[in-house]
Steps between C-alpha positions, in 0.01 A plus 500: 500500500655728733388655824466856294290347248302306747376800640428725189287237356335456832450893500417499112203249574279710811221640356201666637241258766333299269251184497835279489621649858437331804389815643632734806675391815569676797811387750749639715829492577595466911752402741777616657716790507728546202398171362519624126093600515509815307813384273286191427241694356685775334705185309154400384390808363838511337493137305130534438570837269309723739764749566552791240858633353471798731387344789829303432663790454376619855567199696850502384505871643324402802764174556796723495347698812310300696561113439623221762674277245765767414506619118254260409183541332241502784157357402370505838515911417268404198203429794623725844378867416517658809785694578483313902543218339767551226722696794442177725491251259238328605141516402204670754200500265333254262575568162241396232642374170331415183639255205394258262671216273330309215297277724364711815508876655605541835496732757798488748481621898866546592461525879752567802720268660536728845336314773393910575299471206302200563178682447564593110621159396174387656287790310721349149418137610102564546437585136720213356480175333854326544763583711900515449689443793816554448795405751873582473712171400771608771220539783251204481152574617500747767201621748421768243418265235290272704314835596438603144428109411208562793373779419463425122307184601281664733406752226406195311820463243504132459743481193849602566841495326805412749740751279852397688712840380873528490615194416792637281622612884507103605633394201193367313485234741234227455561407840424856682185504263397184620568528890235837496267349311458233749506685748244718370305214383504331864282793620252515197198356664524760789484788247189272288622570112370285235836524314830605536700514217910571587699693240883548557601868346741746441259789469845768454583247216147468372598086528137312494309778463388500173804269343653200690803522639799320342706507862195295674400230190460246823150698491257376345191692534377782328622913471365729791266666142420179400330393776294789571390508129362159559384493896111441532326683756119433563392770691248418812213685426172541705212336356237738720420892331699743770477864421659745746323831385770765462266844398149522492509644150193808528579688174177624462121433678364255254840287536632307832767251443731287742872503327776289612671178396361159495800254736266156410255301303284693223169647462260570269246770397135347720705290805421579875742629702503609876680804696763378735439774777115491478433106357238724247480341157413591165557443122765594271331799264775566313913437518650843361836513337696814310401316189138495566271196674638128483280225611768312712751632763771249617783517717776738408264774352443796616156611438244686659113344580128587566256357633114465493432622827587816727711352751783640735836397341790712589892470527653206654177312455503160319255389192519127516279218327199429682593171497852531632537309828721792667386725757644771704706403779589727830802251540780290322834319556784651288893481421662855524784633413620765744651816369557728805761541677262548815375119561142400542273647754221253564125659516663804328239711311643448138356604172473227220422512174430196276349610136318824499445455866643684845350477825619425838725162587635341821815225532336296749735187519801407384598194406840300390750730337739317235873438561724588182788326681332171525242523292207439715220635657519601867329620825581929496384772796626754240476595140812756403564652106519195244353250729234268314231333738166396495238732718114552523351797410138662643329759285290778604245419292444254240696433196465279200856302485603199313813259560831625311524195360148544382511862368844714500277813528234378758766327668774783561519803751719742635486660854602830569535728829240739579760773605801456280313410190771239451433144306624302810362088335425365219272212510299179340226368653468099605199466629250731445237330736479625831416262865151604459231228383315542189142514701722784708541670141165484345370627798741800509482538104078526568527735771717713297257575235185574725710759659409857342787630265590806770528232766847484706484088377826427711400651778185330523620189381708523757354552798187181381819288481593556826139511685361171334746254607425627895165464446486184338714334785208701771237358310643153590485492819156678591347247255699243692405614860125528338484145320816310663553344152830565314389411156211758488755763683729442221256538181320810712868637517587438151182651348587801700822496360375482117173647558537824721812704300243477190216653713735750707590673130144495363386710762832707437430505135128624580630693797736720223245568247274611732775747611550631165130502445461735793835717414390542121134642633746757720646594197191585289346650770818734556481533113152623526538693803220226669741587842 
């Protein structure tokens, strides 16, 4: 059988997603500049019978004007739409693709190479399931590729395809292929991927992409197609309900419903759930879909939900499982990626938004910054544009966050400037525990919910944190002076210390209502001209 007739009866047998079908996979393609990204993918479309006769037609059209290769047909045209990028040829913006074969759709991020686009191959790399990396036969593995190898395992890509391009330029030789992949290989357990799976190719050619090669028979694997047809990915999924509410959906008086889309778990018509910002709970009412009521929500579905009770629930709020054991935070560690080309200014007033949340952030540390040279982590005073380093993060107020590793969606943030409105990090949280104890926390979580609802909470909060600690250490020594025994200094101190916040915001608590007490008799004696 011929090459031709290879590929028509490939094309003859894709038929519609069915039961048969592995299902859909996400990946990328990354690396460095002019490594054959976007002709890699436009090839695929190609041998997988994706591209129409006109669209042919036009990329023939488009080759004689704007392709790199001379008269050639130019498939990387097939996948760079922008006009800034068919003039440069190079590619700025990620550029979704969509395909299928007879065994599994896919949908293809083909993402910049230009270290000045770091940021989108990092926005293509946080929705995807398997990475591409592909590196020039001619160059090796440059500091590009080791960045795009980082940032893909950051964002939690653990499969990946070592696609060594051009090897028609070095002579199909087994000896180049191996040499990279070595080299590659040596630095695997840096980067943490669970496989790595080297292809050589000749993406121009369309040589082990979906046929094998006759020029490199000393390979023995499988096709670039094959492989991805085949690939299983077992997606880490939260076991906890998380909800980040999106719209409180108010349609009409007798309806009040909480839309968004669930990240984790599942949940049922009759479980408890509680309210990130308040810790309120309820019961599930009803879960609301376009279709009408289901009885189960799980995660991937959008859907919108009621609940038995009148509580506050609004934007950027939370519904979790009552019996989840994540709370809101006010701190975490993180990596970030920098964007900006203005470097990190600690205890900067930055905005952040994780989910359906924005509120106030600070960089209050920085920690070791990672060396694409050498491959290791190391001691930084700065953090410029593409820099990746590990930093802790204060809130001001607090947040419900989960480890990326844990929950892509409860795990992931950006931070953007105040004044410029410009995304300057991307980030996934590490640790999403902060130095405080968890006594410290249930104590702070309990004060927060005596507080009235038109209470400034931080700033009282606030000011108790930094008033009991003083008197605690007072209370020490005038017991001390009084009884001359340290023991019974130390437990009177420590009661105060446990003991005194709790009474200081019951009075405040009473203190308020009796304020508005007083202020809503003002207002019906104004009403009632009682004045």
């Amino acid at each position: 059988m011929t090459k031709l007739e290879a590929k028509s009866e490939f094309i003859a047998n894709a038929e519609p997603i069915g039961q048969n079908q592995i299902g859909l996979l996400r990946f990328i393609t990354c690396g460095s500049v002019d490594d054959g990204k976007s002709t890699l993918i436009g090839r695929m479309l190609f041998d997988a019978g994706q591209v129409f006769d006109d669209q042919i037609e036009a990329l023939d059209e488009a080759s004689k004007k704007f392709s790199t290769i001379g008269q050639e047909r130019d498939y990387a045209l097939l996948v760079d739409g922008l006009a800034a990028e068919r003039e440069q040829g190079i590619t700025i913006d990620v550029a979704y693709r969509y395909f299928r074969t007879p065994k599994r759709a896919f949908i293809v991020a083909d993402t910049p190479g230009h270290e000045q686009y770091t940021r989108n191959m990092a926005n293509g790399a946080s929705n995807a399931e398997l990475a591409i990396i592909l590196i020039d036969a001619r160059k090796g593995v440059l500091p590009q590729t080791r960045r795009h190898a980082l940032i893909t395992s950051l964002m939690g890509v653990k499969k990946v395809v070592l696609a060594i391009n051009k090897m028609d330029l070095v002579d199909y030789s087994q000896q180049v292929f191996d040499e990279i992949k070595a080299d590659f290989l040596s630095h695997s357990s840096v980067f943490g991927f669970d496989e790595v799976y080297a292809i050589p190719l000749a993406a121009k050619n369309g040589e082990n992409i979906l046929l094998k090669s006759d020029n490199m028979k000393w390979y023995q694997g499988k096709s670039l197609i094959n492989y991805l047809e085949t690939v299983q990915i077992i997606p880490a999924e939260s076991q906890n309900f998380h909800f980040p509410v999106q719209w409180v959906n108010r349609p009409n008086l007798d309806f009040r419903g909480f839309s968004g889309f669930v990240t984790g778990g599942e949940i049922k018509v009759g479980d408890k759930i509680r309210v990130s910002s308040s810790g309120q709970t309820s019961n599930i009412a009803r879960i609301v879909t376009y279709d009408g009521d289901i009885a189960k929500a799980q995660n991937g579905q959008s859907v919108t939900l009621t609940l038995d009770d009148e509580i506050d629930v609004s934007r950027g709020d939370i519904i979790s499982s009552a019996k989840t054991e994540l709370r809101t935070k006010t701190g975490f560690t993180a990596d970030i990626l920098w964007c900006s080309a203005t470097p990190l200014s600690l205890n900067k007033e930055y905005l952040i938004k994780s989910a359906t949340s924005e509120i106030n952030a600070y960089v209050v540390a920085l920690g070791n910054g990672f060396d694409f040279e050498n491959l290791k982590n190391k001691e930084i005073d700065r953090l410029g544009m593409n820099g990746v380093a590990e930093v802790e993060i204060r809130l001001s107020k607090p947040l419900l966050f989960d480890t990326y590793k844990n929950n892509r969606d409860l795990g992931a943030f950006i931070l953007i400037d105040k004044f410029t409105n410009e995304t300057i990090a991307l980030g996934m949280v590490k640790n999403a525990k902060t130095a405080k104890t968890e006594t410290y926390e249930a104590i702070e979580q309990f004060i927060q919910r005596l507080l009235p609802d038109n209470a400034d909470k931080s700033e009282v909060l606030n000011y108790v944190k930094s008033w009991y600690p003083f008197s605690a250490v007072a209370t020490f020594f005038i017991v001390l002076l009084v009884t001359h025994r340290i023991d019974v200094s130390m437990l009177a101190a420590l009661l105060e210390l446990l003991l005194k916040p709790i009474v200081q915001l019951l009075h405040f608590s009473a203190y308020e209502k009796s304020k508005n007490l007083v202020h809503a008799d003002d207002e019906n004696n104004i009403d009632g001209y009682g004045i």
